[in-house]
FIPAZA-62721 format. One record per residue (C-alpha): residue in three letters; y, x, z. Coordinates in steps of 0.2 Angstrom, whole numbers, plus 5000, padded with zeros to 4 digits. Layout:
<rs>
ALAYXZ...
</rs>
This chain:
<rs>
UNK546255945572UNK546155765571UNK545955625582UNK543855625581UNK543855815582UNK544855815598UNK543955655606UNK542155755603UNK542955945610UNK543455835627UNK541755735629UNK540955905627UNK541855975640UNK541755815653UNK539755835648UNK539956025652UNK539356055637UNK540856145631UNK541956255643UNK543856255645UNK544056425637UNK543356345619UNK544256205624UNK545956315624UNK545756425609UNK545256265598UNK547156185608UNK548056335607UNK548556325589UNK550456285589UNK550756095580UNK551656195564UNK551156345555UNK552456445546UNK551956495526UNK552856615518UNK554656585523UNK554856435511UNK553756295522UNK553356245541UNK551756155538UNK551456015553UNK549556055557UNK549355905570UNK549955765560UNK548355705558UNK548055685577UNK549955575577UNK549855465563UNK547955475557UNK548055585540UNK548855745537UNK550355815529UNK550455755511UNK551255885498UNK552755825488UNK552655925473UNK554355885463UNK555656025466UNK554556155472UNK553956295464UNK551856305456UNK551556465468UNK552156375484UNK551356195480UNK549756335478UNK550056405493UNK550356255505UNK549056145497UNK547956295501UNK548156305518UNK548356115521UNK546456105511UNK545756235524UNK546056065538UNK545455925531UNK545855805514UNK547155855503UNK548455765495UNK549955815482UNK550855685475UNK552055715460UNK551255865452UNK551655885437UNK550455945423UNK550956095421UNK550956155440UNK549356095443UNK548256255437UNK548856385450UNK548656235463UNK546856175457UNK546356375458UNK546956365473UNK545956245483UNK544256245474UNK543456055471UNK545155975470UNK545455855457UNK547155815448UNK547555655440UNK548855665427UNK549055485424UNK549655465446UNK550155645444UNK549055695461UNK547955835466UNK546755795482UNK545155835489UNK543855765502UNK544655585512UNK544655525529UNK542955475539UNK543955325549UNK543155145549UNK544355035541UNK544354825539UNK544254815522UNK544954865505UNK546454835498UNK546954755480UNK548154875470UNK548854735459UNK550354795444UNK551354675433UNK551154795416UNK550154955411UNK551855045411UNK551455015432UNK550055085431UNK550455265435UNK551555205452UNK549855105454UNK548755255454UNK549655335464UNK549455225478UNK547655195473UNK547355395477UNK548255385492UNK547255235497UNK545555345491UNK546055495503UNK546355395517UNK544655335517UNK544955145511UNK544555075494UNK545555045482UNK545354865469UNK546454885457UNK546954735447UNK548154795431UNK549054685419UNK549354525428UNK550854495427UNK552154325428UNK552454295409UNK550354265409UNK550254205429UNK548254165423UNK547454335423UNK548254335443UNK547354185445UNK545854235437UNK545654405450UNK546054275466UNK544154325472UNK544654485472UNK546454445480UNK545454365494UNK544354485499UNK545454635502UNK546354655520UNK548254695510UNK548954695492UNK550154825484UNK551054725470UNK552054845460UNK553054765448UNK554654815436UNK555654705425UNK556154565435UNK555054595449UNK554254435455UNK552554455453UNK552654505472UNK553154345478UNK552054245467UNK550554335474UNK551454315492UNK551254145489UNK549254145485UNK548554235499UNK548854255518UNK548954455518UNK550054585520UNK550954595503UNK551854755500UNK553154755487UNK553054905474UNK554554895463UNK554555015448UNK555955095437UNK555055005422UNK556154905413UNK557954865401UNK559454915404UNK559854785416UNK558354815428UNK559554965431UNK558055105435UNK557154985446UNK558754905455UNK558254725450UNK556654715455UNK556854815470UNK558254685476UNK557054525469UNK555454565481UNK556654605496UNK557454435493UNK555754345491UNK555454185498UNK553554225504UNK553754285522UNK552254385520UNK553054515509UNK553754685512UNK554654805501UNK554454995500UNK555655115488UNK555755125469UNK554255215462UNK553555245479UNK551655225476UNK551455355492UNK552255245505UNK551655095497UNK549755165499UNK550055215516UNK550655065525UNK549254985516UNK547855105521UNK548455085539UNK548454905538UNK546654935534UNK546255045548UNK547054925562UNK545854865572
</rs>
């Protein structure tokens, strides 16, 4: 249940158009569901922090990604993140009208009804980003807020950036993901007066060191409007931005 669902069950029951015994069976539900030994799902995340449990496929086996999408899909949008090709069958069986992405390497279905402020710009230095960028594009897409993705802008040709600012401009937050060096985040910090989040990715030399270096250049950026999630995370990038668009 989310928060919409759960606003309309009490307004029908302060109306009296609903009774406290439907009110009850639809609360009585505990907020976690066990599945199968292997997973406690949290079935009221969606009423706490506004979009429900997202799947992190990497280490788990293609039966029980199956089996937890499944259920997950039976409350609302879906999401699994890190998928990789060859679990996703027994997972798009599983939860029919999905779609799986094999560049972001995400399966999801249906997105949040929420009224947000306005989109947000995915912005990547290189197309070698651009699988960390989909991944927060997707993430953006399920939540209910759209997604402007702006690939291949970055430093060493600073006028493509400048040529997107239009875009840059209209959107409520920018995800910057960058590898290499890294700076493209405080470049574009300095260009517009949003949240910027900070995407390093593990694209790089030896001496970007799996993503250390740009990691460590965006969290020492001079633009005070910047902000840095993990290495490769695309997920929590997307989801700090999709709440930034939902504020208000």
């Amino acid at each position: 249940m989310d928060e919409k669902s759960l606003r309309d069950l009490l307004g029908r029951v302060r109306q009296g158009d609903a009774g406290v015994d439907e009110a009850v069976a639809a609360l009585k539900g505990a907020p976690f569901e066990e599945l199968g030994g292997f997973a406690t799902l949290d079935t009221h995340r969606t009423l706490r922090v506004g979009m429900p449990e997202v799947v992190f496929a990497q280490g788990k086996t293609a039966a029980q990604v199956a089996a937890i999408a499944r259920k997950l899909a039976q409350r609302g949008p879906l999401l699994v993140t890190r998928l990789d090709e060859e679990k996703a069958g027994p997972a798009r069986r599983a939860v029919k009208g999905s779609r799986y992405d094999p560049v972001s390497r995400t399966l999801s279905k249906g997105r949040m009804s929420l009224p947000v402020r306005g989109p947000v710009a995915v912005c990547c230095a290189g197309t070698s980003d651009i699988p960390v960028c989909e991944e927060a594009a997707v993430t953006l897409e399920v939540m209910g807020v759209e997604p402007v993705r702006i690939f291949d802008v970055g430093v060493a040709g600073l006028h493509r950036l400048l040529a997107r600012r239009g875009d840059l401009d209209r959107c409520v937050a920018v995800i910057v993901a960058a590898g290499m060096e890294g700076a493209l985040a405080s470049v574009v910090g300095g260009l517009v007066g949003k949240p910027v989040i900070g995407l390093p990715t593990s694209v790089g030399y030896g001496a970007s060191l799996g993503g250390l270096a740009p990691l460590l250049t965006m969290l020492n950026s001079c633009a005070p409007n910047v902000t840095v999630v993990n290495i490769d995370n695309g997920f929590g990038a997307g989801f700090v931005a999709g709440l930034i668009a939902r504020q208000g």
